[in-house]
N, C-alpha and C positions, 0 to 999 in steps of 0.2 A: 830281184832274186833274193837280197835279203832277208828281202820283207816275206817273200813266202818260207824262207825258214824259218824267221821270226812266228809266224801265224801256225806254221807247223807243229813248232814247239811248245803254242799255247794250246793248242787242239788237243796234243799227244798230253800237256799236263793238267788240261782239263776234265780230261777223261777219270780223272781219279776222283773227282770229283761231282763231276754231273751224273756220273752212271752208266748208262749205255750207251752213250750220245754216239760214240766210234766204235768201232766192232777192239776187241783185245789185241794188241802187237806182239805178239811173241817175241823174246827179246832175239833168236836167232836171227832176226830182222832188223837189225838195228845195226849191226854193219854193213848192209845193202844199204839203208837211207843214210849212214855218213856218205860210203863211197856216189850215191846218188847227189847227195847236196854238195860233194865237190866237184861232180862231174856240171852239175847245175853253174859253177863259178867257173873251171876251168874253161869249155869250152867258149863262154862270150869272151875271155879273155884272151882267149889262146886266136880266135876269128877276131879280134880288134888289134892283136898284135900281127897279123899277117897282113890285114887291111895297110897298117901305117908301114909297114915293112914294104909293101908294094907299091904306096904313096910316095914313099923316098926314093924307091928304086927308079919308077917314073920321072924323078925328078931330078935324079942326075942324071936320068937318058939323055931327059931334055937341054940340060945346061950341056951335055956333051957336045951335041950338037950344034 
């Protein structure tokens, strides 16, 4: 996930330089791709912490028993 922001932000800064390679960003769109590339981080974080949250709960059911 990094890594495509990483590749993102050499696309969007290569653009100044190669020329028309990407169509222009208006910058009003540039708070849509922050909250994008948090949404991109939050959500495999937030589904791996509910995973292990569930793997623990499992596993005091078990020792309950």
């Amino acid at each position: 996930m990094v890594l495509v922001l990483v590749i993102g932000a050499i696309l969007l800064e290569s653009t100044r330089y190669a020329g028309n390679f990407l169509p222009d960003i208006p910058s009003e769109t540039f708070p849509w791709l922050i909250g994008a590339g948090i949404l991109m981080i939050a959500f495999p974080v937030l589904i791996g912490l509910n995973g292990a949250l569930t793997n623990r709960r499992r596993a005091q059911n078990f020792e309950a028993r």
